[in-house]
C-alpha positions in Angstrom: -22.2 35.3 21.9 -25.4 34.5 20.3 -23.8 33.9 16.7 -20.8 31.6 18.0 -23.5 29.7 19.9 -25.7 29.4 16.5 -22.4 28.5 14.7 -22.3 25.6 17.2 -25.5 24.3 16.8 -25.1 24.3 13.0 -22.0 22.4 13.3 -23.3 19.5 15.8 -26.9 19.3 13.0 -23.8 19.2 10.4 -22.2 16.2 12.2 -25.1 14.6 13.3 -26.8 14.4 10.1 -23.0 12.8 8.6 -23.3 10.6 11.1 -26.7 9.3 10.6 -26.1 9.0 6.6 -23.3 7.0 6.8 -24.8 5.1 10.5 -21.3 5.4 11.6 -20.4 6.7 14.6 -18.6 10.5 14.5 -15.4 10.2 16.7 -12.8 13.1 17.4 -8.3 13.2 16.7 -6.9 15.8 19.1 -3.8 16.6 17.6 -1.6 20.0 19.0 -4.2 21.1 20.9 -6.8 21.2 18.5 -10.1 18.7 17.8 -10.6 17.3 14.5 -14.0 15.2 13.6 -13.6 12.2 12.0 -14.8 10.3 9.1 -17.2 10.3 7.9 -17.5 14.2 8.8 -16.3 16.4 5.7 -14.2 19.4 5.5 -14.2 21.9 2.8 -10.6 22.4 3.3 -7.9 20.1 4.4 -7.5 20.0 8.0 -4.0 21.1 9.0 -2.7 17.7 10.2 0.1 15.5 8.6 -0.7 12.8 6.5 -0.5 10.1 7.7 -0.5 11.2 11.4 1.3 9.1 14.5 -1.0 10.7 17.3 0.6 10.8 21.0 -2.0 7.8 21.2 0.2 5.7 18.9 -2.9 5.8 16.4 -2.8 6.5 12.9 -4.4 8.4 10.3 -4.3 10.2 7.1 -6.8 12.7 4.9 -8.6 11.6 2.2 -10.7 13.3 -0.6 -14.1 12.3 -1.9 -15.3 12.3 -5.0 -16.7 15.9 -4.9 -13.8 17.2 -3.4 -14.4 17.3 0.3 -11.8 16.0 2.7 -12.3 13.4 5.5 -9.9 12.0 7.9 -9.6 8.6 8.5 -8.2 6.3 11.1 -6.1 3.2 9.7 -3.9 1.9 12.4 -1.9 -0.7 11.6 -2.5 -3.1 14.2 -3.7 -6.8 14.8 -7.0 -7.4 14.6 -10.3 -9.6 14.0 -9.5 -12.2 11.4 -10.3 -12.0 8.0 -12.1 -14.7 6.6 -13.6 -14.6 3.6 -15.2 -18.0 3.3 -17.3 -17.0 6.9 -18.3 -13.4 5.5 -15.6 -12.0 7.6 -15.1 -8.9 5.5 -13.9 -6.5 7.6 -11.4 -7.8 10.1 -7.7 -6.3 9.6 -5.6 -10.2 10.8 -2.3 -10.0 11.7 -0.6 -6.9 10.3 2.2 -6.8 12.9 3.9 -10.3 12.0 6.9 -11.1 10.7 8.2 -14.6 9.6 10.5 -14.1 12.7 11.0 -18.4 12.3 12.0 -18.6 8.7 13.9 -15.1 8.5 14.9 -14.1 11.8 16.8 -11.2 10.7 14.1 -9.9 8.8 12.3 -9.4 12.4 15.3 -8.0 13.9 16.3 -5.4 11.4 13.2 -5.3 8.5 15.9 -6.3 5.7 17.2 -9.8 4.9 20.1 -11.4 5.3 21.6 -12.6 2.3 23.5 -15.6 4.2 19.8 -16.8 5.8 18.3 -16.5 2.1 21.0 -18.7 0.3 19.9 -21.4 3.3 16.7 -21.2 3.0 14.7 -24.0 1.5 11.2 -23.9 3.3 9.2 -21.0 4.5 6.0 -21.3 6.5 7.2 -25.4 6.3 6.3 -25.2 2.8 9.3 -26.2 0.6 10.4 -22.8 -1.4 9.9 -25.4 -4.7 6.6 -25.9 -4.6 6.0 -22.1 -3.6 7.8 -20.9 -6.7 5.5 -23.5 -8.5 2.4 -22.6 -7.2 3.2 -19.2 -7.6 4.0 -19.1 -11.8 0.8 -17.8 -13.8 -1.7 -20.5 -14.1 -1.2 -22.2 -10.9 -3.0 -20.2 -8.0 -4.1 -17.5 -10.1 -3.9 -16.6 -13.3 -1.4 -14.0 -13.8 0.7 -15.7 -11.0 2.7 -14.2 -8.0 6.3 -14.4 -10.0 7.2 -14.7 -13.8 8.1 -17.9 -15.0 11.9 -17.2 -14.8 11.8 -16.1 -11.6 11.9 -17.8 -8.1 10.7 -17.4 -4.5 13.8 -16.5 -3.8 15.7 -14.9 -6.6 12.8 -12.6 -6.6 13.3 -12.5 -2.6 17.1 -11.1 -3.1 16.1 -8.7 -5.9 13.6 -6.8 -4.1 15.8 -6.8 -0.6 18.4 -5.3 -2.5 15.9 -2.5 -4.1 15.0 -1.6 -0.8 17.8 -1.7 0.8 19.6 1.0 -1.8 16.9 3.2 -0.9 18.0 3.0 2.4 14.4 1.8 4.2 12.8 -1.4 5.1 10.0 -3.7 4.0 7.7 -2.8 7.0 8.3 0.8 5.8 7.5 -0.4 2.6 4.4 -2.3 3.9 2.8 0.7 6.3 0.8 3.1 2.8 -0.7 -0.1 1.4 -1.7 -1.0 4.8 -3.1 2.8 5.5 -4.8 2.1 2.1 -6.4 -0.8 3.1 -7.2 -0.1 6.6 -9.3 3.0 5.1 -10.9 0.8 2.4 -12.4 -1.7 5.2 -13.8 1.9 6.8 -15.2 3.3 3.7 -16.5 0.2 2.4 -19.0 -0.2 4.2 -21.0 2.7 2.6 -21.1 1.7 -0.6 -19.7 -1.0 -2.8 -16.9 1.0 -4.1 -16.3 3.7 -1.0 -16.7 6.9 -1.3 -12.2 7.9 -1.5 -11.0 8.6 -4.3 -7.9 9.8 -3.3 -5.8 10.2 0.1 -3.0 13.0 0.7 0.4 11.1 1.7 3.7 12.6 2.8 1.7 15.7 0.7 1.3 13.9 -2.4 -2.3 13.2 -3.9 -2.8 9.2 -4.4 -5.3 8.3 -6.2 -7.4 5.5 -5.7 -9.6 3.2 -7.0 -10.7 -0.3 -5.5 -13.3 -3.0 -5.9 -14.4 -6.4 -4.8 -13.3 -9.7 -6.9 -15.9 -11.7 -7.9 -14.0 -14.6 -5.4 -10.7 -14.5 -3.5 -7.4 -15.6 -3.8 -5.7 -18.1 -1.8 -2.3 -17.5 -0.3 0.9 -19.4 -2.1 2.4 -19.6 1.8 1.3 -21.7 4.8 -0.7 -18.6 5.9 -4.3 -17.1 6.5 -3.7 -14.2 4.0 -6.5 -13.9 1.3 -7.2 -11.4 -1.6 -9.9 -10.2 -2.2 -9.6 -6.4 -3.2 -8.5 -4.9 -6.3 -6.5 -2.0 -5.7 -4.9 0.8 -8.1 -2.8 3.6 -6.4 -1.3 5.8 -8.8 0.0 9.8 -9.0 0.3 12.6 -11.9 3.3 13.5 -12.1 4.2 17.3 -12.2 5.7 18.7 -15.0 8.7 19.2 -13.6 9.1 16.0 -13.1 8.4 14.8 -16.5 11.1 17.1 -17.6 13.7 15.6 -15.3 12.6 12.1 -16.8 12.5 13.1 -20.0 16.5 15.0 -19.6 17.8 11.6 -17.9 15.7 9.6 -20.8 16.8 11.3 -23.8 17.4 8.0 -25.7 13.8 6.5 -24.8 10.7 6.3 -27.4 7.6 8.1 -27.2 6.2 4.1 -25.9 8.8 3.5 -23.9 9.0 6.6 -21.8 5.3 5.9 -21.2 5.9 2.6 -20.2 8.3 4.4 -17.2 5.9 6.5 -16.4 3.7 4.4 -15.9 5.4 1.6 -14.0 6.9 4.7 -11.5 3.6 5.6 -10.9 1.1 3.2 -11.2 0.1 0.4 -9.1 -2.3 -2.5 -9.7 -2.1 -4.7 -6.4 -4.3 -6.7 -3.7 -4.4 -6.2 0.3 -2.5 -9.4 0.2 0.7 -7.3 -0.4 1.7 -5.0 2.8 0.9 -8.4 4.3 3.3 -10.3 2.7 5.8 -7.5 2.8 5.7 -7.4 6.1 5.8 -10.8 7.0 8.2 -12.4 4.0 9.6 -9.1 2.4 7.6 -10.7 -0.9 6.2 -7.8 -3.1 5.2 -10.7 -5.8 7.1 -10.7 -9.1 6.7 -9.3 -12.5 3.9 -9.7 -13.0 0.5 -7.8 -13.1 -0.2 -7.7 -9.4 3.7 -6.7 -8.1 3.8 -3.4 -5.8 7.5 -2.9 -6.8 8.9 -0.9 -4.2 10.9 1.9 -6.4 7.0 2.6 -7.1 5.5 2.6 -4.0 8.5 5.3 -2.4 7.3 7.5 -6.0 4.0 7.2 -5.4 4.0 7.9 -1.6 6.2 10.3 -1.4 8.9 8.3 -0.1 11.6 9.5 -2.3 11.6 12.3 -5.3 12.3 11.8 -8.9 15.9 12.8 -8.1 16.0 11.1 -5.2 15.5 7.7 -7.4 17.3 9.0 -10.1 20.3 9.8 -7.8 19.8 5.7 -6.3 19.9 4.1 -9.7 21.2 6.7 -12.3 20.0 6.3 -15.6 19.1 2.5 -15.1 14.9 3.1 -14.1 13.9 2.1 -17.5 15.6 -1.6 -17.2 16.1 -1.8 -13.5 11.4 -1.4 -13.2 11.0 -4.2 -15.8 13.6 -6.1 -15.2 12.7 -10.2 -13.9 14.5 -11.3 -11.3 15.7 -14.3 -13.2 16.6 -17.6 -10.9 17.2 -21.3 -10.9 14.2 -23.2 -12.6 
C-alpha cells in the first residue's frame, strides 16, 4: 500500500511540475474506462488510444511525439471558435471550421461532393465573380507562388479535385478533418515555443511528420472570406520498403528523378491552415502549385488509403495523374 501510494505521489509531482513548465493547465480523456493526462503531460510509451480519437464526448484528439521521443496527447476538435485575426494579434482563435459554402454550392453542404451541374452554373462564389478569383489567384497576384497555375481556373481546378476525391470514394470534409487536427494542435503547442514542441503525430497508425513555422506576414484570402495564412506547414511520411517496392514494380519505366519526384509528391506536403478551411467550405485544395494539399496525398500520408489502395483507384496513372494541371478556359 505504501509503494502504490508513493507511486502516486510521484506521478501528481510528475504532472504538476509539466504543468508548471509549460503554464498550461493538465486536463484528463477518459476513454474505455481508463484516464489518460493530457498535453502537455508526456508518456514514455504510447498510450493505448486511437489516433485520432472521437470520445463519447464528441471531442477529438490524437498522439503526438516530441522531439526526444516522448508521446503527448492532444486535443484538436474541430469546431467553431474565437476568430482568427491576425491584424488584432488574434493568434490563437480556431474561426469557423464547421462551414460550408452551403449558398454558392448547396450540394456540397448536403453531401460533401459537388455537383457537376451546379459547377458548370456557377459564375460567382462568396459574390465574388469566379473571373476575378482565378485572376487573383495566378502566381504574382495575391501571393507569389499563387493559389492555381496559370492554365488552370477556379473551377476547372474545382472539377478536377471533386473527381479525385470522389474515385476514392470520400469527401472534402473528410479530406479537410487531419489538416484541421494538425492545426488545431499547432495553436496548442505554439504557445511554448516559436516552433512547438511536435514533431510528429500518429494518424490512423501512421507516423506524420511535422514541421511548421510562422510567416514573416499573412496571406489574404482570394474569396470574400475571413480566412488568413499565416502558418507554414510540411506533413510528410517515410515510406516502408515495401512500399517502395510496389511503386517501383508498378513504375518500372520511371527514371531514377522521376520516381523521386512520385515519391515525393505521394508523400510530402508543403501547405498553410488556410487549406482544411477552404476544403471544407469550397472543396478548393489550391492548384499546382507550391502550396496545393492534393488530396491523393493527404489519404497517403494519413493513412486514408494504402499504396495499393491508390494504385488499385488510378492504375498505373500516379505519375501523371499528381502533376498533372487542371487545364481550363483562360
Amino acid at each position: 500500500m505504501k509503494i502504490k501510494k508513493l507511486t502516486i505521489w510521484i506521478l501528481a509531482a510528475q504532472i504538476l511540475v509539466q504543468a508548471l513548465y509549460s503554464q498550461n493547465p493538465v486536463s484528463l480523456l477518459n476513454h474505455e474506462g481508463r484516464s489518460y493526462f493530457l498535453y502537455p503531460y508526456l508518456y514514455d510509451e504510447c498510450p493505448d488510444i486511437p489516433s485520432p480519437l472521437v470520445a463519447r464526448s464528441g471531442l477529438e484528439y490524437v498522439i503526438c511525439l516530441t522531439p526526444d521521443n516522448m508521446h503527448t496527447i492532444i486535443p484538436v476538435t474541430i469546431e467553431n471558435g474565437e476568430p482568427q485575426d491576425y491584424l488584432h494579434r488574434q493568434w490563437y482563435g480556431k474561426g469557423n471550421q464547421l462551414e460550408v459554402d452551403s449558398i454558392d454550392f448547396p450540394t456540397l453542404a448536403k453531401t460533401g461532393l459537388h455537383s457537376l451541374e451546379e459547377l458548370n452554373q456557377i459564375k460567382t462564389v462568396t459574390g465574388k465573380p469566379v473571373s476575378e478569383i482565378t485572376r487573383d489567384g495566378r502566381p504574382g497576384q495575391f501571393s507569389g507562388a499563387g493559389f492555381i497555375s496559370e492554365n488552370e481556373n477556379l473551377i476547372s481546378v474545382l472539377k478536377g479535385d471533386n473527381i479525385l476525391v470522389a474515385k476514392m470514394g470520400l469527401t472534402h470534409p473528410e479530406f479537410a478533418q487531419p489538416l484541421y487536427h494538425v492545426f488545431n494542435l499547432i495553436l496548442i503547442v505554439k504557445k511554448d515555443s516559436d516552433r512547438g514542441n511536435v514533431k510528429a503525430i500518429k494518424y490512423n497508425n501512421k507516423i506524420v511528420d511535422l514541421k511548421f513555422w510562422g510567416a514573416k506576414g499573412w496571406q489574404n484570402s482570394i474569396f470574400n472570406d475571413e480566412i488568413l495564412g499565416y502558418w507554414q506547414i510540411e506533413m510528410s511520411r517515410n515510406l516502408t520498403e515495401h512500399e517502395v517496392k510496389y511503386l517501383k514494380k508498378a513504375y518500372p519505366g520511371l527514371t531514377e528523378e522521376e520516381f523521386s519526384q512520385l515519391i515525393k509528391k505521394l508523400s510530402f506536403i508543403h501547405t498553410s491552415e488556410m487549406i482544411p478551411y477552404y476544403i471544407m467550405r469550397y472543396g478548393f485544395y489550391e492548384g499546382h502549385t507550391d502550396y496545393r494539399a492534393d488530396p491523393i496525398a493527404i489519404s497517403f500520408v494519413f493513412g486514408y488509403k494504402s499504396i495499393k489502395d491508390i494504385e488499385d483507384i488510378f492504375p498505373g496513372t500516379l505519375d501523371h495523374i499528381l502533376k498533372s494541371e487542371f487545364i481550363g478556359p483562360k
